[in-house]
C-alpha positions in Angstrom: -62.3 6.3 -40.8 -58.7 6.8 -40.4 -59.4 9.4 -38.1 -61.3 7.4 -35.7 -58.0 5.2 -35.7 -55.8 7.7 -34.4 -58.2 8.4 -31.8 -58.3 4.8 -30.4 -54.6 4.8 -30.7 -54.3 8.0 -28.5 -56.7 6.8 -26.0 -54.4 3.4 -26.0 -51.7 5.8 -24.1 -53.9 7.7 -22.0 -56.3 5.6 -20.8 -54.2 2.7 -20.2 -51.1 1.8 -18.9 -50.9 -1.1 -21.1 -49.4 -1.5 -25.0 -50.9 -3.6 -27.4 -48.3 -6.3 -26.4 -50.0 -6.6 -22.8 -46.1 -4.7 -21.9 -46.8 -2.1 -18.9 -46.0 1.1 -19.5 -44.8 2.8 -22.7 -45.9 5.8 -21.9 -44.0 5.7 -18.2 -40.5 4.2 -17.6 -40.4 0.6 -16.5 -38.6 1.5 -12.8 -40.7 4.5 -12.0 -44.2 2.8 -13.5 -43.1 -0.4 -11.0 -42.4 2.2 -7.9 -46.0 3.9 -8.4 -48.1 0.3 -9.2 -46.5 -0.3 -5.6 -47.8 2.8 -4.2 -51.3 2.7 -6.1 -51.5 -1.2 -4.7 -51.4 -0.1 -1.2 -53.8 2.8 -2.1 -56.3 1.3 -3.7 -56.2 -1.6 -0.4 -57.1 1.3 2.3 -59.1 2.8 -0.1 -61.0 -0.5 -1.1 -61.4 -1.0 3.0 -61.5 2.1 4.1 -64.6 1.4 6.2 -62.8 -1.4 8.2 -59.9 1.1 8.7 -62.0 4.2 9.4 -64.1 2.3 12.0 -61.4 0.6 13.4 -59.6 3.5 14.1 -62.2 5.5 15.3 -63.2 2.7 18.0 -59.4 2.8 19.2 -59.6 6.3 19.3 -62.8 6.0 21.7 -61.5 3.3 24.1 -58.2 4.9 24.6 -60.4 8.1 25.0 -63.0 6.4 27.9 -59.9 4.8 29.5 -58.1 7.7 29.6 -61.4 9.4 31.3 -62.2 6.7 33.7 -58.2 6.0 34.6 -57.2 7.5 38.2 -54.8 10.7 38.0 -51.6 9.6 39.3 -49.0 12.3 40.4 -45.1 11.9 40.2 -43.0 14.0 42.6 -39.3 14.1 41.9 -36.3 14.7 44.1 -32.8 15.1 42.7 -29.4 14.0 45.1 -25.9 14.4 43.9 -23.5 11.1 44.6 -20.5 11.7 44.4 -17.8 8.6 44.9 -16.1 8.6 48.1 -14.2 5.2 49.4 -13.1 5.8 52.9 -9.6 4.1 53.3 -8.2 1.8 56.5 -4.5 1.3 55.1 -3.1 4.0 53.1 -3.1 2.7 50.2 -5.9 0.2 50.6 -9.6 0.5 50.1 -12.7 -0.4 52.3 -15.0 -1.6 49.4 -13.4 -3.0 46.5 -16.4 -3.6 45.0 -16.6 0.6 44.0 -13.0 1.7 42.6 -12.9 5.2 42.0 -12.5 4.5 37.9 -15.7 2.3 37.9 -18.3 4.8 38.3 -20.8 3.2 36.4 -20.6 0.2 38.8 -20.8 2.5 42.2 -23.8 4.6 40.7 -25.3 0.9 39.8 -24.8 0.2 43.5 -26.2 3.2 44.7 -29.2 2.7 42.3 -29.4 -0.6 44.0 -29.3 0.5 47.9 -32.3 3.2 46.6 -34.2 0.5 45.6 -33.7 -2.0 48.4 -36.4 -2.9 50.8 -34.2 -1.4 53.8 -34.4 1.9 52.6 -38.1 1.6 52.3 -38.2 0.2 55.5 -36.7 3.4 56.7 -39.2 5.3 54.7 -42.1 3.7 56.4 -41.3 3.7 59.7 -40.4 8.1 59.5 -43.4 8.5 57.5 -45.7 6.0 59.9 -46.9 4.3 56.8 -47.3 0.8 58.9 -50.0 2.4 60.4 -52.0 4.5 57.8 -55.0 2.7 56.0 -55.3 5.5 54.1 -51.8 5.1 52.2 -52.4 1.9 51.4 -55.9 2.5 50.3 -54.9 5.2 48.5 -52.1 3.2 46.6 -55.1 0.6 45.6 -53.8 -2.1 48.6 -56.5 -3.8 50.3 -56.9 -4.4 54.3 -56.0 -7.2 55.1 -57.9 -9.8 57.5 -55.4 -11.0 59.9 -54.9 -10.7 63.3 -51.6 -9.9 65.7 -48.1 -10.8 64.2 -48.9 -12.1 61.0 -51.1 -9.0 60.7 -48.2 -6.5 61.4 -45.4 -8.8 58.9 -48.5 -8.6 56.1 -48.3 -5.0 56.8 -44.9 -4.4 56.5 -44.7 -6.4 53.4 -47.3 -4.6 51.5 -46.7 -1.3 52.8 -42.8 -1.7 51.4 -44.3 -3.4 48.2 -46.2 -0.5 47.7 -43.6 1.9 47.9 -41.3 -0.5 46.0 -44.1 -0.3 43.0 -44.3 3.2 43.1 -40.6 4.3 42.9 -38.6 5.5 39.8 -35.0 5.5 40.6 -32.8 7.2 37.5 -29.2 7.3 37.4 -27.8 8.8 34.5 -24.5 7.8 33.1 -23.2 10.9 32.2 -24.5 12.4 35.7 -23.9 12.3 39.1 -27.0 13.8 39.9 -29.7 10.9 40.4 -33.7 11.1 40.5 -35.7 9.9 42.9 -39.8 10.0 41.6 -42.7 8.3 43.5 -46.3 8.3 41.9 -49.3 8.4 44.1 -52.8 9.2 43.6 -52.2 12.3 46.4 -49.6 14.8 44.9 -48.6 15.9 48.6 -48.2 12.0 50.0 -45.8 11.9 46.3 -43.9 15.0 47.1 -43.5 13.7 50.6 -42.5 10.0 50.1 -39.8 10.9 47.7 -38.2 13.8 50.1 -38.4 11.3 52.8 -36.5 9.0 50.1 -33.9 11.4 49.9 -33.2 12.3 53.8 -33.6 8.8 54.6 -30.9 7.6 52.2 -28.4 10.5 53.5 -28.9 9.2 56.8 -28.6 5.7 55.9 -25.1 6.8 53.9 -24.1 8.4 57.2 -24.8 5.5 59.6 -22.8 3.6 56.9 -19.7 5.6 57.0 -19.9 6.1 60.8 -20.3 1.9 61.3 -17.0 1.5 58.6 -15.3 3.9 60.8 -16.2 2.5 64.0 -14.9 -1.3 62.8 -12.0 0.2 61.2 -10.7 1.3 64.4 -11.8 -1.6 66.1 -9.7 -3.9 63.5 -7.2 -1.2 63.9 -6.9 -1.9 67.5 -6.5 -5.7 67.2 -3.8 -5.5 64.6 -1.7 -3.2 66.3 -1.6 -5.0 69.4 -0.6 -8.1 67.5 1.6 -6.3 65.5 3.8 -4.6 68.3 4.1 -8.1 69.7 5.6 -9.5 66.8 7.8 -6.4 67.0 8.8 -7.0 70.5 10.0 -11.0 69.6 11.6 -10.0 66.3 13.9 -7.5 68.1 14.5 -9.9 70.8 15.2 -12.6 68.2 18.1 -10.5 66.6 19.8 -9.3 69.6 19.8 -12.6 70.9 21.4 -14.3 67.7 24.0 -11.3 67.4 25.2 -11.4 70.4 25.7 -15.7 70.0 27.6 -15.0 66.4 29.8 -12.1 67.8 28.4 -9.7 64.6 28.6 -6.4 66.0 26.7 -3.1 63.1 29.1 -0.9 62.1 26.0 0.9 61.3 26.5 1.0 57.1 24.5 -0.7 54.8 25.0 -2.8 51.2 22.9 -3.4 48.5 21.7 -7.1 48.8 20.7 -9.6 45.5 16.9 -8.9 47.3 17.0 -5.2 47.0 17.6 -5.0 50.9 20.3 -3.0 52.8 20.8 -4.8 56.2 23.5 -2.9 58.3 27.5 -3.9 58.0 29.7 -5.8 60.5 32.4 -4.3 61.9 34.8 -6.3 59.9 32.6 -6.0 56.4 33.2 -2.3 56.8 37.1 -2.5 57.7 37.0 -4.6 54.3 35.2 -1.4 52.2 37.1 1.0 53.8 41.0 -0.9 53.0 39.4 -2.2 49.6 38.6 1.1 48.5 42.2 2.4 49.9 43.9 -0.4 48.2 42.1 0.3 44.4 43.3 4.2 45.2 46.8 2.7 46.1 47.1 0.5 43.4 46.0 3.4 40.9 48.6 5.7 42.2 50.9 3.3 42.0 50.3 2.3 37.9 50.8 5.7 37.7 53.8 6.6 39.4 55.1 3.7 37.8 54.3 4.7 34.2 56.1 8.0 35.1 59.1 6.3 36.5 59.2 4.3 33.0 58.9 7.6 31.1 61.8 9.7 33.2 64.4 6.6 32.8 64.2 6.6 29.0 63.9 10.0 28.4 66.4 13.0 28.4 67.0 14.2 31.6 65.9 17.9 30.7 63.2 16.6 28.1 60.8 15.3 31.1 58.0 17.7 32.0 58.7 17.9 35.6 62.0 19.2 35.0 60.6 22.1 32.5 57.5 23.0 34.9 59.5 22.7 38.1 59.9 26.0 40.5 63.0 25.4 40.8 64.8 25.1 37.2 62.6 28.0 35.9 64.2 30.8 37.0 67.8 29.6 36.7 66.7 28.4 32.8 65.7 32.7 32.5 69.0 33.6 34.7 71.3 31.3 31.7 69.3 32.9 29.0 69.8 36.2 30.2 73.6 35.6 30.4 73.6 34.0 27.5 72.9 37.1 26.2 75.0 39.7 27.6 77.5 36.8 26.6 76.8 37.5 23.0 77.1 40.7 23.5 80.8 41.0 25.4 82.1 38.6 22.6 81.3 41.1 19.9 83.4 44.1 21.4 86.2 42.0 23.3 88.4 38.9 23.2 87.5 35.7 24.4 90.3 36.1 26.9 88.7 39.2 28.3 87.9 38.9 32.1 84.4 40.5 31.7 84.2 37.2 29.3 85.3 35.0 31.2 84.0 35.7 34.7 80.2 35.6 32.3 81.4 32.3 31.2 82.2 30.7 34.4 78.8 32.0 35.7 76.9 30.1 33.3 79.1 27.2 33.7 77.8 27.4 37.1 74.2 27.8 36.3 74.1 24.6 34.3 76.0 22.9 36.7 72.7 23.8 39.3 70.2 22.9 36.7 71.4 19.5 35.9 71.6 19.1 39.9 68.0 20.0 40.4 66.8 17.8 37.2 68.5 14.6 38.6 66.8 15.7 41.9 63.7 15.6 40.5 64.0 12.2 38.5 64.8 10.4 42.0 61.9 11.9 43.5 60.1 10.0 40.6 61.6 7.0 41.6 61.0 7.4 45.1 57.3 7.8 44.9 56.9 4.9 42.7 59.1 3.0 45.1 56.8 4.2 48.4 53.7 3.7 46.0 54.1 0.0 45.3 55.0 -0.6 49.1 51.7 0.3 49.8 50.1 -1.4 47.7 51.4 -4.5 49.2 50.4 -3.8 52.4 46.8 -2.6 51.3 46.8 -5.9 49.8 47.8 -8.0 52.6 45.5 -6.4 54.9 42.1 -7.4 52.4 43.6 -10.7 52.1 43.3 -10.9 55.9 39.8 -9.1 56.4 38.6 -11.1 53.2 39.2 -13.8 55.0 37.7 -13.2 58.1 34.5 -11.4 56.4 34.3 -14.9 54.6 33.7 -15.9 57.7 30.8 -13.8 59.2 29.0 -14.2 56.0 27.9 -17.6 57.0 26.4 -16.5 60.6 25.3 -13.5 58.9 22.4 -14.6 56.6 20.1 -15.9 59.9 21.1 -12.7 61.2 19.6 -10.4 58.1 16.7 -12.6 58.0 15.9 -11.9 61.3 16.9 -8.3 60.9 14.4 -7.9 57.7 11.4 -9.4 60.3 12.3 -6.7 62.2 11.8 -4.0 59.6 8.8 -5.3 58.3 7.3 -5.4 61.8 8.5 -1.8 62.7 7.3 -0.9 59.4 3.8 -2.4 59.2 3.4 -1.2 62.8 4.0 2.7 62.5 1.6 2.4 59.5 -1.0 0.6 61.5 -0.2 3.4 64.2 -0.6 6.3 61.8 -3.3 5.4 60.0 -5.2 4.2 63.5 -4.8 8.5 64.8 -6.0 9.4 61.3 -9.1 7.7 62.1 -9.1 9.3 65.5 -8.9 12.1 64.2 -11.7 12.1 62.1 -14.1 9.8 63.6 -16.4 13.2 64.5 -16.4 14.7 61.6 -18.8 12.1 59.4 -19.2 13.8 56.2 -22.2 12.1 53.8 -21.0 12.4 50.1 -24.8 12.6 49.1 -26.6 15.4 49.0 -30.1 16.9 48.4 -29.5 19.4 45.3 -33.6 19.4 45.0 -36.6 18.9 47.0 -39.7 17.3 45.6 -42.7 19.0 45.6 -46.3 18.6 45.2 -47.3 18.6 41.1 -50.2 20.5 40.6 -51.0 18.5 37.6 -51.2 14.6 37.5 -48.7 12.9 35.2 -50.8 10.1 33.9 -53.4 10.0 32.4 -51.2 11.6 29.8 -54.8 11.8 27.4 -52.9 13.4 24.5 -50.2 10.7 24.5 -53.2 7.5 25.2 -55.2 9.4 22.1 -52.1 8.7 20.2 -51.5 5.5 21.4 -54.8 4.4 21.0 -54.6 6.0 17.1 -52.0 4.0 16.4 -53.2 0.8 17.6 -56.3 1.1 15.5 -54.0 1.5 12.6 -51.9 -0.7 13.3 -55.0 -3.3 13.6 -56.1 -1.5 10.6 -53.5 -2.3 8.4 -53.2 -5.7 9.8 -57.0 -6.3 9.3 -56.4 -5.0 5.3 -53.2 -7.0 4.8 -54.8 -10.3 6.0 -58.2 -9.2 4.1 -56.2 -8.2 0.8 -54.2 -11.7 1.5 -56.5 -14.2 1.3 -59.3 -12.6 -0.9 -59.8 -14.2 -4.0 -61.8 -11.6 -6.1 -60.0 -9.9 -9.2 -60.4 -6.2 -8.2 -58.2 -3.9 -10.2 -55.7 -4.4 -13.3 -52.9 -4.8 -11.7 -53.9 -8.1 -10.5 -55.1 -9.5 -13.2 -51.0 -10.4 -14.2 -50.3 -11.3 -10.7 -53.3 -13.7 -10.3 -54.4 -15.3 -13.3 -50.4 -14.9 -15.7 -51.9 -13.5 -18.2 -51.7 -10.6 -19.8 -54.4 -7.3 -19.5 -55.4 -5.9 -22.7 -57.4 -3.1 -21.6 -59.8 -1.6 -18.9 -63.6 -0.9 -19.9 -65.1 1.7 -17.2 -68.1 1.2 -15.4 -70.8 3.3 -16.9 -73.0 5.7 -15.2 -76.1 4.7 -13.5 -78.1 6.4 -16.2 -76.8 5.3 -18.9 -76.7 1.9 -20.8 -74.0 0.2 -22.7 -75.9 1.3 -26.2 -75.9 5.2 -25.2 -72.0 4.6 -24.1 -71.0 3.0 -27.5 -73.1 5.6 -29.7 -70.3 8.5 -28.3 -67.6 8.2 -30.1 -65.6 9.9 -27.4 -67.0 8.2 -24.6 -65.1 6.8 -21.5 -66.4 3.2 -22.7 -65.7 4.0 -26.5 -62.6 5.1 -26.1 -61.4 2.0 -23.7 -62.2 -0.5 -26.3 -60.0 1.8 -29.1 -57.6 1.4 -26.4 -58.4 -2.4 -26.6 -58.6 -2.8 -30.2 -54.7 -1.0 -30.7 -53.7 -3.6 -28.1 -55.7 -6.6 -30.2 -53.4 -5.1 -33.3 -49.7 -6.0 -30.9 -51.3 -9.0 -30.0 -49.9 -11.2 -32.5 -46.9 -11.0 -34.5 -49.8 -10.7 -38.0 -51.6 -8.1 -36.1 -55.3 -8.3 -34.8 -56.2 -11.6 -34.9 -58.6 -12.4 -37.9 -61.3 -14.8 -35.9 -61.4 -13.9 -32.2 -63.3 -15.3 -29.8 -64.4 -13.4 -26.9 -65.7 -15.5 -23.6 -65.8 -15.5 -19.9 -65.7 -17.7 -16.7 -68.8 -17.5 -15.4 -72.0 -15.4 -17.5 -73.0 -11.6 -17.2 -69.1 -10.2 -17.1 -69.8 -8.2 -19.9 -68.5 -10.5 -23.2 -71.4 -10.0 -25.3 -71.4 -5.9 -24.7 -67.2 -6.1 -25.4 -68.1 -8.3 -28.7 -70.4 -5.8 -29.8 -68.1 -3.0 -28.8 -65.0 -4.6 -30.6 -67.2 -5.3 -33.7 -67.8 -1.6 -33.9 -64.6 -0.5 -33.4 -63.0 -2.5 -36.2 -65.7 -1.4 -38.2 -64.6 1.9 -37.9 -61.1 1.0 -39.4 -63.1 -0.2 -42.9 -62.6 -3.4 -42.4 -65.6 -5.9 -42.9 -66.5 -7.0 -39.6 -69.2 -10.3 -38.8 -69.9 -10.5 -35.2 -71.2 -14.2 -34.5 -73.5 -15.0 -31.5 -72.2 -18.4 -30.7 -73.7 -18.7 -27.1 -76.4 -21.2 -28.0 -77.7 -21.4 -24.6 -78.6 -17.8 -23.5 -78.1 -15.9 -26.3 -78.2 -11.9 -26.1 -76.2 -10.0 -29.2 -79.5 -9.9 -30.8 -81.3 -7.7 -27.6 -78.4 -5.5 -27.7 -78.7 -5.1 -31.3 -82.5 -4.6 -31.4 -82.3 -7.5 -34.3 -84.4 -11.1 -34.9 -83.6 -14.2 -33.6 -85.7 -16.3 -35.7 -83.0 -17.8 -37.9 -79.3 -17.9 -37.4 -76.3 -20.3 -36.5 -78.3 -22.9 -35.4 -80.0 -22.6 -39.2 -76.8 -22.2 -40.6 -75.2 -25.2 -39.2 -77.9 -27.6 -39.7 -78.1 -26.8 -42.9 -81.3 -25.3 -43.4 -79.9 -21.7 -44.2 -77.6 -19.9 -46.5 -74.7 -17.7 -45.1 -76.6 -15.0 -46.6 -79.8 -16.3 -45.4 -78.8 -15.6 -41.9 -76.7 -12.6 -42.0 -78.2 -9.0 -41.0 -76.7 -5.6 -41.4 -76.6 -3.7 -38.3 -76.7 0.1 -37.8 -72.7 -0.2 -37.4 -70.9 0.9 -40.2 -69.6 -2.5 -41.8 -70.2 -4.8 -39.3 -72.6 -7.9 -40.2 -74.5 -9.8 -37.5 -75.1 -13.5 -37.1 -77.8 -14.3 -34.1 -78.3 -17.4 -32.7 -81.8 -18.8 -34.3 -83.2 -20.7 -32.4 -82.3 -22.6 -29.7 -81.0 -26.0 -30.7 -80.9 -29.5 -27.3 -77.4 -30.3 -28.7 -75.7 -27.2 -29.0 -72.2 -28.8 -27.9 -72.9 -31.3 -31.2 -73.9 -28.7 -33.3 -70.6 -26.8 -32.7 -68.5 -30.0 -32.7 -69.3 -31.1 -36.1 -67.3 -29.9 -39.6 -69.8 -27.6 -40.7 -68.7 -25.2 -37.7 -65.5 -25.0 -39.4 -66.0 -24.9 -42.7 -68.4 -21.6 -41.8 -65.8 -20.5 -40.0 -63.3 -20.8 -43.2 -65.9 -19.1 -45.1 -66.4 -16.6 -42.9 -62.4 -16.0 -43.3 -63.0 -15.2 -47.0 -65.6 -13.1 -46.9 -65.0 -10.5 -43.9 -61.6 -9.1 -42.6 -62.2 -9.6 -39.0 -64.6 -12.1 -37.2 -66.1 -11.8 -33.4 -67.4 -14.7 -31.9 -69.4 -14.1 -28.6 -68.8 -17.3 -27.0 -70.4 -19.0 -24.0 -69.4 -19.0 -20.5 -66.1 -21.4 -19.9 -66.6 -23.1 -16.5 -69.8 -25.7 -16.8 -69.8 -25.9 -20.6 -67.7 -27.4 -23.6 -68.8 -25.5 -26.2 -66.1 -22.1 -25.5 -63.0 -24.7 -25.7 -64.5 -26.3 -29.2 -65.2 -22.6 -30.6 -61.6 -21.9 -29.2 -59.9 -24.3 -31.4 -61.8 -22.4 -34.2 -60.9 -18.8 -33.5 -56.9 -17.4 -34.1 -57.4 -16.0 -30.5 -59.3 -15.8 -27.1 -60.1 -12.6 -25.6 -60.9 -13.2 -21.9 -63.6 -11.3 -19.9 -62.7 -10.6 -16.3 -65.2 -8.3 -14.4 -64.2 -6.3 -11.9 -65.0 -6.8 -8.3 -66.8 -10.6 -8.9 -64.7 -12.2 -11.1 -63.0 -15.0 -8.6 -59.1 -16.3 -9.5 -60.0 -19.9 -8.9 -62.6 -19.6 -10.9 -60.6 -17.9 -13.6 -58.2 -19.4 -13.6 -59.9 -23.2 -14.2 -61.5 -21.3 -17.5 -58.1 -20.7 -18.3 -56.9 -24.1 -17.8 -59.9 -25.3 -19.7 -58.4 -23.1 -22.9 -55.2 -23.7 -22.6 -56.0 -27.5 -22.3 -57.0 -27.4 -26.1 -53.7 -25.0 -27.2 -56.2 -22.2 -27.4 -53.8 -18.4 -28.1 -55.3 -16.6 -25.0 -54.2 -13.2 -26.0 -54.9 -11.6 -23.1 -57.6 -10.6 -20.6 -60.2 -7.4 -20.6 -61.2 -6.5 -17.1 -64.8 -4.9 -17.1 -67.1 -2.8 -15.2 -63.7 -0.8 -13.5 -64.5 2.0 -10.9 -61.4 4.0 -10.5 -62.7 6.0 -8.1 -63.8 3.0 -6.1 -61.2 1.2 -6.0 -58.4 4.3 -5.6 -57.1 3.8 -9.1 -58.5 7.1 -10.2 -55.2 9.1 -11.5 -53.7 5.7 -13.5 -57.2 4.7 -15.4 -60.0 7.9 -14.8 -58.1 10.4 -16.4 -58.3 9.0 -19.9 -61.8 7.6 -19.8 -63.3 11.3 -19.0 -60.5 13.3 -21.1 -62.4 14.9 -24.0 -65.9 13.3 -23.4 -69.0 15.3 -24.7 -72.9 13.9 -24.3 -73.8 15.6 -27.6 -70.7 14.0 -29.4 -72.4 11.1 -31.2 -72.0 9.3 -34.0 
């Protein structure tokens, strides 16, 4: 039997994604295991609804299809212009629309996306394309004719003609470009490719007219302000003669640097003052420095001073001594002082520096004299700025009004040659209008319509559907209550999965299923019974009771099955049929019903009176007997558990098939008899509300709910096939029975 063991234990890992512990995934890591249970949720939701998506989708698919079909082909005709930014100027400096600086481009090419789009341009449009008056345009455009009569007719008109044109335009103006687009749909691809040319020559023109009319009232303005201007001119002048002539200021034509920064012209006597002032610092310097001289030749030797060694005249008679000096030398070696050669040299250099210290004492008086003529004129200099100081003192005080009124003057002259100048620029120019838009391509008529786009709707339509789709699951998945795959058994009911059990095939039966040892069935509830043995810290729980919310969710089959597979382990195994209302072990078992519990606990049978032996190896069977009006007494009283005791002794493992939970006391009292509760969920009916009251019923009396056993699973069905099929069908024969 050990055998058998390791076989249930290996299915426990590759059937399930559950341990014995109710823990997911020993056999996956715990981040990648929660990564695909997200993926295989979502899944197994599109896969469960798949209809509701499919025919969803496919209806989107077919209205975006007819409307696409039935929708009138519209054409777009494009014509491209190149702006570029030009701001005519009146004053040199000065611009005619501050509103467009030549730095802001993105704010002119807003503008000029604005004047595109303005109801004067289409105005324009109409009246050269005689729109006003073709029904067909406006037919064509889907406008209906309207039902009025003279002016009111022709203002209806004009409105929804320009409305229509308005509706149908696409201006672009990309940042990054210069170069804008001008696109108008129509049902006509020749009325589009016409419209938006018209578009483009209309707004040149319009640009033109503009230019011309800021031209035009630029001169004009011109005009005025230079008439005013040379007027002010005229008085100013007038004003400053006038005053100059009443203060006696006569220009000497200079100028000087103001405190302002302005250079009005001198007065005669303010330039006499420059002119003596700047004579008088030359004067004075001269004089320091003669002076300074005239310091140094007094104290010094005479012949020390360097105008006596550099002077023209004491150089040659200094070479003429030093020549005789030398012959002098000479004469006295070879004759007697007394010697007339000697003495005639003698009194020739006697003479020589007789004639030098003349000239040096010459030249140390004409040091004194030039300091002496020096500092005379300083005094004068100085007495003579004294005297104009004071009478420039004077003038200053008449000669602010009179540089005020000579600034006016200036600023007239100057804002009037400016005015002037800029007015024969204008002149100039005022025939040569350049636009600074231009046409860099014409539209022309598409020879294929741009909407329907049916490719594009197709898509569109395609991804509404799934969008409604997915909303339709989501909302679906969201609020329905049924208990469809494992995963939720955890996140609805918080409690833990033991195992899986398959569906079985349509023709096959629960017997044939459990005769294979290697069965998809077989093997899930080895799976279960390895998780049963992790279920408590003792192991598999010696008395278990196996129940359900609600009947036919496949407890009495799993009792059966679990009975077997302990048996398989040699352990003594007594399966109990405890549902004393609709019993069914018995059936499945192809034993009698005549006696059983009911005998047992009344007392009018043995234990071994009422057990059978079944064709499991080592399991023993209890049936119900017959059916008893009190069963909730009969299982209430103490001979319930002293059987149960008893039945402790004698087997290794008990299995109690219980009754339904939800309508019924009697699975809460066998509950507080049984070690643990195994809890039946089946797949695809079970309900959480209702499950989870049969849970609260348990746990109301401290039953140990050791976890849950979800029945009757379709993997396929419910797109859980790779996490649960694979180890149900893994190694499964039909002629591998026991």
């Amino acid at each position: 039997m050990q055998p058998a063991m390791d076989r249930g234990a290996q299915s426990g890992r590759t059937a399930e994604l559950t341990d014995g512990r109710g823990n997911e995934g020993d056999a996956l890591d715990t981040d990648s295991s929660m990564a695909v249970i997200d993926v295989r949720q979502v899944w197994s939701a599109f896969y469960r609804n798949r209809f509701i998506v499919l025919g969803v989708m496919a209806f989107a698919l077919m209205a975006g299809l007819a409307v696409s079909l039935l929708t009138t082909p519209v054409f777009e005709s494009t014509a491209t212009v190149q702006i570029e930014q030009q701001t005519p100027t009146i004053l040199q400096d000065s611009e005619v629309d501050p509103i467009s600086p030549v730095a802001d481009t993105e704010r002119f090419l807003q503008t000029q996306g604005t004047i595109l789009r303005s109801r004067s341009l289409a105005h324009r449009v109409a009246q050269s394309l005689n729109l006003y008056r073709d029904d067909e345009f406006v037919i064509a455009m889907g406008g209906k004719p309207l039902q009025l009569t003279g002016r009111q007719l022709a203002a209806a008109r004009q409105d929804q003609v320009i409305g229509l044109l308005l509706n149908n335009l696409e201006i672009a103006m990309p940042r990054q470009s210069r170069v804008a687009t001008i696109t108008f749909s129509s049902p006509s691809s020749a009325l589009a490719a016409r419209v938006a040319n018209s578009y483009g020559d209309n707004y040149i023109r319009s640009n033109l007219e503009r230019r011309v009319d800021s031209s035009a009232y630029a001169r004009r303005f011109l005009q005025t302000q230079i008439g005013d201007t040379r007027e002010r001119l005229e008085d100013s002048e007038q004003n400053l003669l006038a005053y100059a002539r009443e203060a006696g200021l006569i220009d000497a034509g200079g100028v000087s640097t103001s405190p302002g920064g302005q250079t009005p012209a001198l007065t005669l006597s303010a330039s006499n003052l420059q002119d003596i002032n700047s004579a008088y610092a030359r004067t004075r310097a001269a004089r320091i420095e003669a002076e300074e001289r005239w310091r140094a030749a007094q104290s010094a030797p005479l012949m020390s001073l360097s105008e006596v060694i550099s002077s023209p005249a004491i150089l040659p008679l200094m070479q003429l001594r030093a020549n005789h000096v030398a012959t002098l030398g000479e004469l006295r070696a070879r004759y007697q002082a007394d010697h007339p050669t000697v003495v005639q040299l003698a009194s020739q250099i006697a003479n020589i520096d007789r004639e030098i210290k003349a000239q040096a004492t010459k030249i140390r008086s004409n040091i004194q004299n030039a300091f002496i003529v020096l500092r005379n004129q300083e005094r004068a200099l100085d007495k003579n700025v004294e005297d104009l100081r004071t009478l420039t003192l004077n003038e200053q005080g008449r000669r602010v009004r009179y540089n005020i009124l000579k600034r006016e003057v200036d600023t007239n002259r100057t804002l009037y040659d400016a005015l002037l100048q800029r007015f024969k620029e204008l002149a100039a120019t005022a025939g040569a209008s350049t636009s600074n838009v231009s046409i860099v391509d014409a539209a022309e008529p598409p020879a294929r319509p741009s909407k329907p786009n049916i490719p594009l709707n197709l898509a569109l339509a395609l991804l509404t559907g799934l969008s409604i789709s997915v909303l339709a699951t989501f909302l679906r998945e969201r609020f329905d209550d049924v208990i469809r795959n494992p995963d939720e058994v955890a996140a609805k009911l918080g409690i833990r999965l033991l195992g899986v059990v398959p569906v079985i095939p349509k023709r096959s039966s629960p017997a044939e299923e459990l005769r294979s040892q290697l069965s998809p069935m077989s093997e899930a509830y080895l799976s279960l019974r390895t998780s049963l043995a992790f279920s408590t810290p003792k192991g598999a729980p010696q008395v278990l009771l196996v129940t359900s919310s609600r009947p036919a969710e496949g407890k009495s089959t799993s009792a059966v099955a679990l009975a077997q597979s302990f048996g398989r382990l040699d352990k003594k195994v007594l399966l109990i049929d405890c549902d004393l209302r609709r019993p069914s072990l018995h059936k499945q078992l192809n034993l009698s019903s005549n006696i059983g519990l009911v005998d047992l606990l009344t007392g009018r049978r043995t234990l071994e009176e009422v057990t059978q032996t079944t064709e499991m190896l080592g399991v023993d069977f209890i049936a119900c007997g017959s059916l008893p009006p009190n069963p909730t007494d009969l299982l209430s009283s103490e001979v319930l558990h002293n059987f149960i005791a008893q039945a402790r002794t004698a087997y290794g493992v008990v299995i109690i098939d219980g009754p339904p939970v939800i309508g019924l006391a009697d699975a809460p009292i066998l509950a507080q008899q049984a070690d643990a509760v195994s809890f039946v969920i089946e797949t695809g009916l079970a309900h959480r509300g209702q499950a989870k009251a049969a849970i609260r019923r348990l746990s109301a009396v401290k039953a140990n709910i050791v976890g849950a056993i979800l029945t009757k699973f379709d993997a396929r069905r419910s797109g859980y096939g790779y996490a649960y099929g694979y180890g149900y069908d893994y190694g499964s024969r039909k002629d591998d029975t026991v």
